[in-house]
C-alpha positions as CSV (number, residue, x, y, z in Angstrom):
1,X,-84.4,-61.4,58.3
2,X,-81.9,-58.9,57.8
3,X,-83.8,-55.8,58.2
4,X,-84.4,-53.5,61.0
5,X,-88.0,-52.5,62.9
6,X,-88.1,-49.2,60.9
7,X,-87.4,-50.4,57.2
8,X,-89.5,-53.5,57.7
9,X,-92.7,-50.6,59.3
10,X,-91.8,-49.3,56.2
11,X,-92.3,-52.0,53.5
12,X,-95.1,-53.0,55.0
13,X,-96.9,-49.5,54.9
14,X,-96.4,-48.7,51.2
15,X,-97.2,-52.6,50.2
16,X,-100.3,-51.7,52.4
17,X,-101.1,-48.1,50.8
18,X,-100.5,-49.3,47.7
19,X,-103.7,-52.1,48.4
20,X,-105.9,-50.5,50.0
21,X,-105.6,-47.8,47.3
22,X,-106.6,-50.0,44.6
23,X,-109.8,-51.6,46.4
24,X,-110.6,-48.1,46.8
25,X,-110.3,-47.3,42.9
26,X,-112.4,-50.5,42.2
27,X,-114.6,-49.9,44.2
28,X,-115.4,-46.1,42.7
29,X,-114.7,-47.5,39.0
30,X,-117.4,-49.9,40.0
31,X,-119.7,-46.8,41.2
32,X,-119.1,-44.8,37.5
33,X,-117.1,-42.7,39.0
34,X,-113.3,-43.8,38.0
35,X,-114.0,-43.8,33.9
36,X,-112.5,-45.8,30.8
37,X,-109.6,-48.4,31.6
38,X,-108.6,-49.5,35.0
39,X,-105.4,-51.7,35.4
40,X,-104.9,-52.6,39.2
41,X,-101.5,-53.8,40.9
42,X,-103.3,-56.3,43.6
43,X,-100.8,-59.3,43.8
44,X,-98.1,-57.2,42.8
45,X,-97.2,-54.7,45.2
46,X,-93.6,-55.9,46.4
47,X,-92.1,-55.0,43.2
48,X,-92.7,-51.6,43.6
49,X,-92.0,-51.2,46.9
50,X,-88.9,-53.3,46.6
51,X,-87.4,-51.6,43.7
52,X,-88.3,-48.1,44.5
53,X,-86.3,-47.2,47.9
54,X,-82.9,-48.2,45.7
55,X,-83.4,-45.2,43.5
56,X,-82.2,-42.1,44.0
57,X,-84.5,-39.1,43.7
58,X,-82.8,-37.8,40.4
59,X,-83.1,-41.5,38.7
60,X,-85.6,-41.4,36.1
61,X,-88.3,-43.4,36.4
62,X,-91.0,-45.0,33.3
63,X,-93.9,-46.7,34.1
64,X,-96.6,-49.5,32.0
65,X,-100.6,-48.6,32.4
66,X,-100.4,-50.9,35.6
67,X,-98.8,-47.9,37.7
68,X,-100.6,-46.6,40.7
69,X,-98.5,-48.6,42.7
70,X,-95.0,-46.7,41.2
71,X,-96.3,-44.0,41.9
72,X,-97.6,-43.9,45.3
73,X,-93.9,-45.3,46.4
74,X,-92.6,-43.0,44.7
75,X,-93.7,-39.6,46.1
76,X,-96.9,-38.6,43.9
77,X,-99.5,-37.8,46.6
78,X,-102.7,-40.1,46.7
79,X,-105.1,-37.1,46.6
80,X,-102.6,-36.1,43.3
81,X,-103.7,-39.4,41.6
82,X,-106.9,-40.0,42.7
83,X,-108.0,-36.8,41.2
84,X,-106.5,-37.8,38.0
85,X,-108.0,-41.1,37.8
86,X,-111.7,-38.6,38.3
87,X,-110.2,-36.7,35.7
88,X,-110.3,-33.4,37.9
89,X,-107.8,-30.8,37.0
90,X,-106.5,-31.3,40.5
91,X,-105.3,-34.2,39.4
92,X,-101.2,-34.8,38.3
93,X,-101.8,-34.7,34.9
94,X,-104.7,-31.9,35.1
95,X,-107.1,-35.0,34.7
96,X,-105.9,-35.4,30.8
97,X,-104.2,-38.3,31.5
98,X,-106.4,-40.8,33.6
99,X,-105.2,-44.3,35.2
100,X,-102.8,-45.2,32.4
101,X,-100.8,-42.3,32.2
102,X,-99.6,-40.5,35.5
103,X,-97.0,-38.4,35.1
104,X,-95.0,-35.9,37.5
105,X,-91.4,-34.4,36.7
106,X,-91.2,-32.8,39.7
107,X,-90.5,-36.5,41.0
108,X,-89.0,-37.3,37.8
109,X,-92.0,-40.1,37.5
110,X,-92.5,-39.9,33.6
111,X,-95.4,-42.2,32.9
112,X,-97.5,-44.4,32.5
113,X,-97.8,-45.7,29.0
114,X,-100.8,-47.2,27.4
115,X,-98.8,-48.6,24.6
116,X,-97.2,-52.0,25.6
117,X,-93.2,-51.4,25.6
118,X,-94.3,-48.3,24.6
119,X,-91.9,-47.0,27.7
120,X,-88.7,-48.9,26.5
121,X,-87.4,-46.9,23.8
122,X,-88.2,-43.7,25.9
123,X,-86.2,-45.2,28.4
124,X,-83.3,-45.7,25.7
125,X,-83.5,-41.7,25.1
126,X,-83.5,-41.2,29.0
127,X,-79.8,-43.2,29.3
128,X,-78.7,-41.8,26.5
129,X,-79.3,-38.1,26.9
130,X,-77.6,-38.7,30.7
131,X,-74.9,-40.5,29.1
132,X,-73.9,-37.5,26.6
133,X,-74.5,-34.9,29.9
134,X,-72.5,-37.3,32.0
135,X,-74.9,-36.9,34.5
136,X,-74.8,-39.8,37.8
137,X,-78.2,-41.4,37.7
138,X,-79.9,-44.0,35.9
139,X,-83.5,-44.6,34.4
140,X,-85.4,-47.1,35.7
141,X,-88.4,-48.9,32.9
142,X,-91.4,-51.4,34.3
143,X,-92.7,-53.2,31.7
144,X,-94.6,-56.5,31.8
145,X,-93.5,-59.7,30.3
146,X,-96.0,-59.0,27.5
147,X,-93.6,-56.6,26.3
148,X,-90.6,-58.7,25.8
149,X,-92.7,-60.1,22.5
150,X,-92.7,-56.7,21.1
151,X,-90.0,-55.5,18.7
152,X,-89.5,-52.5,20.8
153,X,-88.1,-54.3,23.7
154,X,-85.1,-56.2,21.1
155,X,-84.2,-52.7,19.3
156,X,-84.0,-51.0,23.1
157,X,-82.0,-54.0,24.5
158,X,-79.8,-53.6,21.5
159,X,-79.2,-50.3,21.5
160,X,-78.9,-49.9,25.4
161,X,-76.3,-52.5,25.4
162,X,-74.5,-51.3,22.3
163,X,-74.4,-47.8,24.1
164,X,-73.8,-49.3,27.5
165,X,-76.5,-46.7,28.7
166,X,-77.5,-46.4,32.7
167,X,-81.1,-48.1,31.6
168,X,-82.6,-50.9,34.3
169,X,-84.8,-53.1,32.6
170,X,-87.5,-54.2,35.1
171,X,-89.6,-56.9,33.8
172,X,-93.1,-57.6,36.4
173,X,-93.7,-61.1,35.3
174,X,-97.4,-62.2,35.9
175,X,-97.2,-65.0,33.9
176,X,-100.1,-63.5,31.4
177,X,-99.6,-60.4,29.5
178,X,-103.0,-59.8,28.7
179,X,-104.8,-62.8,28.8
180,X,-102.1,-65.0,27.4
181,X,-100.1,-67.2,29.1
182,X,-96.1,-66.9,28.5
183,X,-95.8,-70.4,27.6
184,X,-98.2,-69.8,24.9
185,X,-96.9,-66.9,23.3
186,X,-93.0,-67.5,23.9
187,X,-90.9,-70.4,22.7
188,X,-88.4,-69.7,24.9
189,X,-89.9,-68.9,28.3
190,X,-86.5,-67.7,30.0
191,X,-86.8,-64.2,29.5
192,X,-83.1,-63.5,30.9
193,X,-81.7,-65.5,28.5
194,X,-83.3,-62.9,25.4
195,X,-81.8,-60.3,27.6
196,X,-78.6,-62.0,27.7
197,X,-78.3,-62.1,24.0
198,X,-77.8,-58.7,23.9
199,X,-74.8,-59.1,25.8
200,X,-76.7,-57.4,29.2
201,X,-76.1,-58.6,32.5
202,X,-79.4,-60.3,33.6
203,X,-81.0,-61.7,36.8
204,X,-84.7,-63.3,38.4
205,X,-85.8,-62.8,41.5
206,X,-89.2,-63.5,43.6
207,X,-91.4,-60.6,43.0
208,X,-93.9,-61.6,46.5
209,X,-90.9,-61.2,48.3
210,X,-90.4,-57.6,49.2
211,X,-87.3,-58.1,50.5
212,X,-85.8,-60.7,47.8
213,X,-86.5,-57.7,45.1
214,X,-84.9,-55.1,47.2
215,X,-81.6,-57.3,47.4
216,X,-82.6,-58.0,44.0
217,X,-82.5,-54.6,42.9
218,X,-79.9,-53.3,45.0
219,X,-77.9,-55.3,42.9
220,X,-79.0,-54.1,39.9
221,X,-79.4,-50.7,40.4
222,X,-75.1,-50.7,41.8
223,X,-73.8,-52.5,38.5
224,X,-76.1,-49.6,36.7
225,X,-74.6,-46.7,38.6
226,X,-71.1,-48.2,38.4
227,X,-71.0,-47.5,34.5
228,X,-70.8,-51.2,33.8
229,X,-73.8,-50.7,31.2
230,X,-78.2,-51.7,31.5
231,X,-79.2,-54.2,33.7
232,X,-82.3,-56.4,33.0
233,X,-84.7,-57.8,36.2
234,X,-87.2,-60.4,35.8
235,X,-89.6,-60.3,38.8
236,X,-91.9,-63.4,38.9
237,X,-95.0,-62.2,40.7
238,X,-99.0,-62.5,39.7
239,X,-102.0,-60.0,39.9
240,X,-104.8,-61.5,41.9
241,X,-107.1,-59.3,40.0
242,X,-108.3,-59.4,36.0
243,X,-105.9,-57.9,33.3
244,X,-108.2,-54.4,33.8
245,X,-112.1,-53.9,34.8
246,X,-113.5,-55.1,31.8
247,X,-111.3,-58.9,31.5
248,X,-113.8,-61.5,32.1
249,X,-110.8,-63.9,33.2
250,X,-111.5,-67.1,31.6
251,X,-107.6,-68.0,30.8
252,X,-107.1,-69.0,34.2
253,X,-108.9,-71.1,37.2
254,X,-110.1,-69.8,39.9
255,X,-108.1,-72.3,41.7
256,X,-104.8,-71.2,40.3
257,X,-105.7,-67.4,41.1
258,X,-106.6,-68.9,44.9
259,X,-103.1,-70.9,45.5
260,X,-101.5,-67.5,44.0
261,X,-103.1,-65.5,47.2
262,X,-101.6,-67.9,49.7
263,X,-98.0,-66.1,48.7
264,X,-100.2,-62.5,48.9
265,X,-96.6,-60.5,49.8
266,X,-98.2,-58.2,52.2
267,X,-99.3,-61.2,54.4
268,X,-96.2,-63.0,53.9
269,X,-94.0,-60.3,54.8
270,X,-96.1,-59.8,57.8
271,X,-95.9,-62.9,58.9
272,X,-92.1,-63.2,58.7
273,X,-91.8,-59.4,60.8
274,X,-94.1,-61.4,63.4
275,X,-91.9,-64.1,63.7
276,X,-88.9,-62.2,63.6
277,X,-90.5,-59.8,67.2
278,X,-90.3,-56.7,64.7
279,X,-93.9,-56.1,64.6
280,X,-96.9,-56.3,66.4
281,X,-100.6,-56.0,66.3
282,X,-100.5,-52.6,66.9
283,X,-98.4,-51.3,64.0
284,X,-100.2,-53.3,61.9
285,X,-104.0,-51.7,62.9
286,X,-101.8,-48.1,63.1
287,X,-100.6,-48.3,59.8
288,X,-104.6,-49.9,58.5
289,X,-105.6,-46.8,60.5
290,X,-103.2,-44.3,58.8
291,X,-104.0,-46.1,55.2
292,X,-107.3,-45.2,55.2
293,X,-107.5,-41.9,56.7
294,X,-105.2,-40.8,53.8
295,X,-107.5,-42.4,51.2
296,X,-110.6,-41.4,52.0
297,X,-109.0,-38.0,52.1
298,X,-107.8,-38.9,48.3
299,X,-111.4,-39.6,47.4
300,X,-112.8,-36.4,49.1
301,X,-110.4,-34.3,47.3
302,X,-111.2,-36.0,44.1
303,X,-114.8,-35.9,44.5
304,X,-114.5,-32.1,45.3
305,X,-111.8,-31.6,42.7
306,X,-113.4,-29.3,39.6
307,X,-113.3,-30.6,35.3
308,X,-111.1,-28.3,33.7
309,X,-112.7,-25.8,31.5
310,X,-113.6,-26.8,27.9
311,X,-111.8,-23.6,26.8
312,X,-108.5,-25.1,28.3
313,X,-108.6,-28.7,27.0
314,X,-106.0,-27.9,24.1
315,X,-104.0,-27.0,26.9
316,X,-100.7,-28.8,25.6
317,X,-102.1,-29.1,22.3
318,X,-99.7,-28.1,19.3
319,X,-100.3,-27.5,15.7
320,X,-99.2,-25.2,13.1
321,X,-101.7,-22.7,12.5
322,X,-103.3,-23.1,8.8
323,X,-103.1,-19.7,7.4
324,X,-106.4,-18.1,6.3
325,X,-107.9,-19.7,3.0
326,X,-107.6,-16.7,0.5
327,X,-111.1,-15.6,-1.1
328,X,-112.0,-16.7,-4.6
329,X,-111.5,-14.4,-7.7
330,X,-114.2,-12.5,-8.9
């Protein structure tokens, strides 16, 4: 392993904050108190963390519905997001926006989209507007292999190619957009190869494998940066939970879902730091320790947090004012 004590303390804490936070949301979605649709990352958690510490702080970053994880590596506070999933005005997005659409420009974290590739034309704009500033960053879009079906994701390849625009296509493949496996819905199941029509440099890489998706997108993220145009990155990973709250599951076995959580990336990677003498059983119950002390703080804080008042909720809300209906001859 080449990695050091500190970086591999590291991975291991967000991979673990970002699991223990979701088994916290379920389990208060479960309660009533986490309303309307709940996407968790379970399973999926080295993307995130993978991809995440290559960015700089002044990339751009757009997100699917399935984002609690981005988030939390990427700065937004878990008392910040668990009050938004409440819908508390504490929350990041004043509780307006809920699980699917956490948002914070301050860390340039700009959704969350409900839409699928709803995020991949936005991230088009994103490259291009830093293109015509010449600014030195990039945009960075999670999407779901879903997405690749949709019309959006062909136009945004084009054009992001055509343009040659600092955009990183991230692709989170779990095999099953929404309850459809890939082989079912795609005749041609080698989603770099669409990329690669477009002319785009593209690459795969094991998404349980924290550290295979940080060399991964290391990669990625340099030819980005180095003007050489977007990048796409299929990671192959799988949620160990349903498509949201309300999926009953039946297009896959149990079984399937069970040999899936023997690769669980959290226990994989902390098995290899074992072996490799760079962690021990007492980092491991510090950092379990540290993990929940900072949720249960998240859920105090949300279940303290206030709703916003109902003469604020157009907050944000524009429309042109329809001028005053004029009174009726006599």
């Amino acid at each position: 392993m080449n990695i050091d004590r500190e970086s591999a303390l590291a991975y291991l804490r967000q991979m673990t904050r970002i699991r223990r936070f979701e088994e916290k949301c379920a389990e208060v979605y479960s309660a009533g108190k986490i309303r309307g649709f709940l996407h968790l990352y379970i399973g999926e958690e080295a993307v995130a963390c993978g991809v995440m510490p290559e960015l700089s702080r002044d990339d751009a970053i757009l997100a699917t519905y399935r984002e609690h994880g981005h988030a939390l590596v990427r700065g937004l506070s878990a008392r910040s997001i668990m009050a938004e999933m409440y819908g508390k005005q504490e929350g990041c997005c004043r509780g307006h926006g809920g699980s699917m659409h956490l948002f914070d420009s301050t860390m340039r974290f700009f959704g969350g989209n409900a839409i699928v590739a709803g995020a991949l034309p936005l991230a088009v704009g994103f490259g291009l507007a830093d293109r015509m500033r010449r600014a030195k960053r990039i945009t960075a879009c999670f999407f779901g292999e879903g997405a690749v079906a949709e019309g959006e994701f062909h136009e945004s390849a084009n054009l992001a190619s055509l343009w040659r625009l600092p955009v990183l296509f991230l692709c989170e493949n779990n095999l099953y957009a929404m309850g459809t496996a890939l082989e079912r819905s795609e005749a041609d199941t080698d989603l770099c190869e669409k990329a690669r029509s477009y002319h785009m440099a593209a690459s795969s890489a094991d998404g349980m494998d924290v550290l295979a998706v940080a060399e991964a997108a290391r990669a990625a993220v340099n030819h980005v940066r180095a003007g050489n145009g977007p990048y796409f990155l299929e990671l192959k990973t799988y949620r160990f939970r349903a498509h949201s709250m309300f999926d009953p599951e039946l297009y896959r076995s149990k079984a399937e879902v069970e040999q899936w959580k023997h690769r669980c990336p959290i226990k994989a990677f902390e098995t290899r730091c074992r072996e490799a003498g760079l962690i021990g059983d007492e980092d491991i119950g510090a950092i379990e320790t540290d993990t929940a002390r900072e949720i249960q703080d998240a859920l105090s804080f949300a279940e303290a947090g206030t709703l916003e008042p109902v003469e604020k909720l157009t907050r944000g809300v524009y429309a042109r004012e329809k001028p005053a209906a004029k009174a009726p001859p006599p």
